[in-house]
N, C-alpha and C positions, 0 to 999 in steps of 0.2 A: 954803471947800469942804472936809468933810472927805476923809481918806486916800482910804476907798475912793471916794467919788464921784469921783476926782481920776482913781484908779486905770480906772474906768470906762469914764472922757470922754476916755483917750490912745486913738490910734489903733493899730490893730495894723499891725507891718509886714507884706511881702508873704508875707515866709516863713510865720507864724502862719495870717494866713487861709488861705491853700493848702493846709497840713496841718488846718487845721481842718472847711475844706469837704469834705476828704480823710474827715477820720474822722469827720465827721456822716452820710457817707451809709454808712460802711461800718460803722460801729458801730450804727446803725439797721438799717442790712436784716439783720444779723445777728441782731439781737435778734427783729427781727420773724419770720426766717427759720427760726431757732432758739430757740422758746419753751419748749419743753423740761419744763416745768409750772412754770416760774418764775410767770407771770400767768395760774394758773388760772381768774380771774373771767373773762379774754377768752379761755380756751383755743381753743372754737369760733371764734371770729371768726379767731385767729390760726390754723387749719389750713388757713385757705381757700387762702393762696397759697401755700402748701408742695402742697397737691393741683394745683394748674393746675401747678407745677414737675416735675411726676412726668413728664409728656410732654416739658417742655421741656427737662430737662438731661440727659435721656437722648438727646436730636438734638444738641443743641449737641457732645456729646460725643461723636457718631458723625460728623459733618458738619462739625464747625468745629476742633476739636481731635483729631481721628480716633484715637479712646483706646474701646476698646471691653471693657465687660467684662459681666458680667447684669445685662439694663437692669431686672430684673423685681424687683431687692433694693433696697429706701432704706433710710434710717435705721433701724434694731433697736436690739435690744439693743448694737447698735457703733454709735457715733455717728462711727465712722472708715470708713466703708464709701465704695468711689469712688464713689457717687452724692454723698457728702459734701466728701468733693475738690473733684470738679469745681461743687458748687454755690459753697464756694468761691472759685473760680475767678471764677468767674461775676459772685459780689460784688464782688470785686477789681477785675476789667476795668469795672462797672458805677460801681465808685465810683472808677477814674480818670475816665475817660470824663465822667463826671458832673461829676468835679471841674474840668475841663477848662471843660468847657460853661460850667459857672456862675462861676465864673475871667473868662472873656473877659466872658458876659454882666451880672457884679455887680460891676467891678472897681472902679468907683469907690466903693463903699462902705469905711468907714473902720473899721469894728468888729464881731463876731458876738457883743455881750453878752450878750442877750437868747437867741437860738439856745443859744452854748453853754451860758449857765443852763439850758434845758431839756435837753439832749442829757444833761449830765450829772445830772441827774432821772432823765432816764430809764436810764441805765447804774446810779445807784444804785440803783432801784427792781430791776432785773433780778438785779443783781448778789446784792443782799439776799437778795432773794425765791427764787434759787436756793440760795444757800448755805445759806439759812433751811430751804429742802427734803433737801436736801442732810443739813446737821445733825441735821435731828430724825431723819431715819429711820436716823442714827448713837444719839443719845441712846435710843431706843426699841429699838435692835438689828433692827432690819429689812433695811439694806441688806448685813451680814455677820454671817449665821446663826453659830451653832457648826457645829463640825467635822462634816461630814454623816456615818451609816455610813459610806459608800462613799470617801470622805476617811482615814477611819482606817483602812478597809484597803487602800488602794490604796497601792502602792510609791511611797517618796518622791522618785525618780527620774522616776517617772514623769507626777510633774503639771506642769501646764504653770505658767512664769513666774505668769501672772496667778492661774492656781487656787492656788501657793505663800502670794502675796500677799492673797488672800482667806481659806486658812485661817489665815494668820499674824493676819490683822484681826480674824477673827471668834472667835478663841480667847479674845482676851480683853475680858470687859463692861465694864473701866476703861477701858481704851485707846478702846475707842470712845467710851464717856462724855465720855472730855476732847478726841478728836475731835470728838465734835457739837457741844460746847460752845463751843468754838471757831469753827465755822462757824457757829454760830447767833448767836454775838455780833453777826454781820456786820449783824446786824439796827440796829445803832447807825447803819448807812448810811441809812436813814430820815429819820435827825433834825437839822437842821443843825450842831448845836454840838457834835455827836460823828462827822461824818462823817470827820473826818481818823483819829480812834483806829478808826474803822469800816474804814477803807480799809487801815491798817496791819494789822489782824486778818484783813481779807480778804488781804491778800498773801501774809502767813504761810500762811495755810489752803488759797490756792489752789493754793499753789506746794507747798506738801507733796504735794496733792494729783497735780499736773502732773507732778511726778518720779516718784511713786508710777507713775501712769499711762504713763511714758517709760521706766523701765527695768524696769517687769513685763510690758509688753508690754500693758496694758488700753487697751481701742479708745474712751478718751474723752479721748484726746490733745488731738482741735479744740478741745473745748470746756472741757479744763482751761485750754490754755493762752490761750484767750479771755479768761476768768475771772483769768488775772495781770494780759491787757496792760489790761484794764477796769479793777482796780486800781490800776494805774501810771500812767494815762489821769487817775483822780480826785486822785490824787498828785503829775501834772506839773506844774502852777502852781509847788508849794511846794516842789517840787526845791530849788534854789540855796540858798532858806532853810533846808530840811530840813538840808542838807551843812554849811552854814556853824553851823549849833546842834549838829549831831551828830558834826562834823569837828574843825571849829574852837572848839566851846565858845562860840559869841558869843551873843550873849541874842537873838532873833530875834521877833517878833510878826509871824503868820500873815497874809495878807491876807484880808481880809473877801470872802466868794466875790456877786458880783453877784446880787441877786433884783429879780425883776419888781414894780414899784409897783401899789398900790389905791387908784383913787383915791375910789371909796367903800365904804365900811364894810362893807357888804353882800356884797361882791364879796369880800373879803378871808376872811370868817368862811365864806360858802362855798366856797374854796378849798380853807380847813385843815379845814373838815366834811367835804368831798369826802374828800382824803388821808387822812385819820383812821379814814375808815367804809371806801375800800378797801382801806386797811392790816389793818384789824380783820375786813372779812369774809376776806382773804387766808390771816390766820393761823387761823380756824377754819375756812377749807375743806379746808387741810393737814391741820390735826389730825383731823378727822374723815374725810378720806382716809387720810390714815399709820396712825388707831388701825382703820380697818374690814379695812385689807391687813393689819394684825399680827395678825387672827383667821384670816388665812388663809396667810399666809404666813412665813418667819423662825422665832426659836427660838420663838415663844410660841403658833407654829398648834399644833392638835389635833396629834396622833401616830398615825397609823394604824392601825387593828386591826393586830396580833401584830406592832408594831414592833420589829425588832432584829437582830440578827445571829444566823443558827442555822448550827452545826456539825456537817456528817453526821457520826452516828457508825456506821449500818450502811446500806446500800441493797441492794433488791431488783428486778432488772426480769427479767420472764417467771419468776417464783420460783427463781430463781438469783442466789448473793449478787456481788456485784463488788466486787472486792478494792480499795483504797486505791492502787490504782498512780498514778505523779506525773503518767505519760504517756498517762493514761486520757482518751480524749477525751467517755466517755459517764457515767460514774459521778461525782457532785458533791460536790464539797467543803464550797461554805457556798448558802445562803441569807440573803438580804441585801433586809428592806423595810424601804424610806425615807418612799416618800411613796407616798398615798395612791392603788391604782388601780394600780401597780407592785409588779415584784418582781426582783432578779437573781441569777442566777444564775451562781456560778463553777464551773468543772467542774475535777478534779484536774491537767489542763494550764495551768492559768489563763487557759482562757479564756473566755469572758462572753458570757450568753445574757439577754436581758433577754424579760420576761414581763408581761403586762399580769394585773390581777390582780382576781378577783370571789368574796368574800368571799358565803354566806348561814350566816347566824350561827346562825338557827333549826335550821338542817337538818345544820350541820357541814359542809357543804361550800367547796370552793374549787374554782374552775377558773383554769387556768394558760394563757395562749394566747400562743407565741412571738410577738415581734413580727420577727423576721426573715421570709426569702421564703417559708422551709420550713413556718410557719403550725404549729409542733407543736404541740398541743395534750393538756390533764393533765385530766381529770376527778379530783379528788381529796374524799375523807375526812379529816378533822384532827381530831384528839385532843389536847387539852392535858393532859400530865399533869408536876402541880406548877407551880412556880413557872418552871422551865428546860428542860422537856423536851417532846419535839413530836412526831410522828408523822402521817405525811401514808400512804395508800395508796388506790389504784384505777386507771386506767386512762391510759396513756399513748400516744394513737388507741387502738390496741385490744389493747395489749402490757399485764400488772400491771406496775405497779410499788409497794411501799412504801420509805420514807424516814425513816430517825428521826435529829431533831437534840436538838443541849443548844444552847441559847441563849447567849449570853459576855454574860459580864458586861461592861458597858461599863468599869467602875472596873479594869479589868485594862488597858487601856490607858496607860502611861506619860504621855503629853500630859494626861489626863484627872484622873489619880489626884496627879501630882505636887502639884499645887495651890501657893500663896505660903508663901515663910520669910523672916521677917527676918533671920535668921543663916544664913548657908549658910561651913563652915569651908572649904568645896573647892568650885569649879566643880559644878555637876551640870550638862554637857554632854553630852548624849548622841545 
């Protein structure tokens, strides 16, 4: 008999399968619960019971756990929102509970080879296929644009932990290069005979990622640190070994991870066709998702008509000029269009009026319409003259106003203009 069949055929003790039955149901409803766009060939299929959960863990969490907060928010852009908590939660007591049951009612069974073969299938497949998403939209520069305007002007003090850590990621196109690259390795988790180098690249990755997430304050905490323990998980068999080669120096050989037998030919070649063609449609769903968002979103979307930062240099409202005071709350300082359809405005107090924004190219017009209560509203003329200089006038409800800026130059920016030196004789800390 060889090793591994050897290793197979022992029974596990009682501690093993208890933590096993433990983390088949709770590593499963996770994956299922949180698909996150890891398995976008099933994404439909997979939203069905995250939708019947919308009702249910907002009672559980009014009635069972009497934890109340808006039951009317799930999952966003934060994947730490207390709808996430308590589902959660939910797993947790779900996958005691369960462990429980199946404990008393499977106890004389001697082994979960087979089981754990798939279970860990399926954590590789997840694990992959997220970091695989994950990654490229690092390599591509999608998931941290460059510095937006309103980034470079806005006081350094004033961003929060995670926007810190977003302009710090997105400043520079290496740094994420070797970021994506590295999560996208994770893609070796696919394959048997690189799953261990697969699972060490994931730890690394995830766990950058999990700190990053834990001390900027970014709301994808659950599911970085999902992404470690599912690493550690593909990793636990070879613990003892790992320590004794990497502690001890002693020459150590892996153990062969159990797979399911075919006993005819046929069965087997459709197996590895199956895997192969959802692996392969997998990565061109990505790709042609990640490159159709980079035509609209990130550093590489379009730039919106008269994108840039403009500097009052005189204003007029009711043909009276207004002087440059710091504690002006009506006379503007800059103008600031980022993205398309928007426009903001700072006024000489600093403080910030945002404007939804309609551009007719033909006619020279713009109209300006506050988005605050007050609904103000610009009917405006624009004039470009030159390369930097702007000129807006016409009516503000029903008061004149004109407005003339100079445009900045972006390379006036320090962050911008300093660019790489291989020699630096002194710190440039600034």
């Amino acid at each position: 008999m060889s090793e591994n069949a050897l290793q197979t055929s022992l029974p596990w003790n009682i501690y093993k399968k208890v933590s096993f039955r433990f983390f088949f149901l709770l590593l499963s409803l996770f994956i299922i619960l949180n698909n996150n766009g890891a398995f976008m060939v099933l994404s439909g299929v997979l939203q069905l019971p995250g939708l019947l959960l919308h009702d249910f863990i907002p009672w559980f969490s009014k009635h069972i756990i009497h934890y109340t907060y808006d039951f009317s928010i799930h999952t966003n852009g934060s994947g730490d929102t207390s709808y996430d908590w308590v589902l959660l939660l939910v797993m947790f007591f779900v996958s005691v509970i369960g462990c429980i049951i199946w404990s008393v009612l499977d106890r004389k069974r001697k082994s979960y080879n087979a089981a754990y073969y798939w279970l860990v299938v399926l954590v590789r497949f997840y694990l992959a296929l997220t970091l695989l998403l994950y990654g490229a939209v690092k390599v591509i520069k999608l998931q941290f644009p460059d510095p937006s305007l309103n980034r470079l002007l806005q006081p350094f003090g004033d961003a929060s932990p995670m926007g810190l850590a977003w302009t710090f990621l997105g400043f520079s196109k290496g740094y994420n290069l070797f970021m994506g690259i590295v999560e996208v390795s994770a893609v070796l988790l696919l394959f048997r005979r690189t799953v261990i180098v697969g699972a060490f690249l994931s730890l690394a990755a995830t766990a950058h990622v999990m700190s990053m997430n834990y001390f900027f304050d970014v709301p994808v905490k659950l599911l970085s640190t999902a992404l470690v323990v599912m690493s550690l998980f593909i990793l636990a068999p070879h613990f003892l070994k790992l320590y004794r080669f990497f502690i001890k120096y002693e020459s150590q050989q892996l153990d062969q991870m159990y797979r399911p037998t075919f006993k005819k030919r046929w069965l087997y070649i459709s197996a590895y066709s199956l895997k192969y063609l959802y692996i392969t449609a997998s990565v061109i769903l990505l790709l042609y998702s990640l490159l159709q968002q980079r035509k609209t979103y990130g550093s590489a979307a379009p730039k919106p008509f008269l994108y840039g930062i403009y500097n009052v240099e005189n204003m007029k409202l009711k043909g009276a000029v207004l002087p440059p005071l710091t504690t002006d709350s009506t006379r503007w300082k800059q103008m600031i269009i980022s993205y398309e359809g928007y426009a903001k405005v700072k006024k000489m107090n600093d403080s910030i009026v945002n404007f939804t924004t309609v551009f007719n190219q033909k006619k020279k017009e713009l109209v300006l319409k506050s988005t605050a209560k007050d609904s103000l509203k610009y009917v405006l003329n624009y004039n470009l003259i030159g390369k930097d200089q702007l000129v807006i006038s016409g009516l503000r409800n029903k008061d004149s106003v004109s407005v003339s800026f100079k445009k900045k130059d972006l390379k006036d920016f320090r962050l911008i203009n300093r660019g790489f030196h291989w020699v630096n004789e002194y710190p440039y800390n600034r």
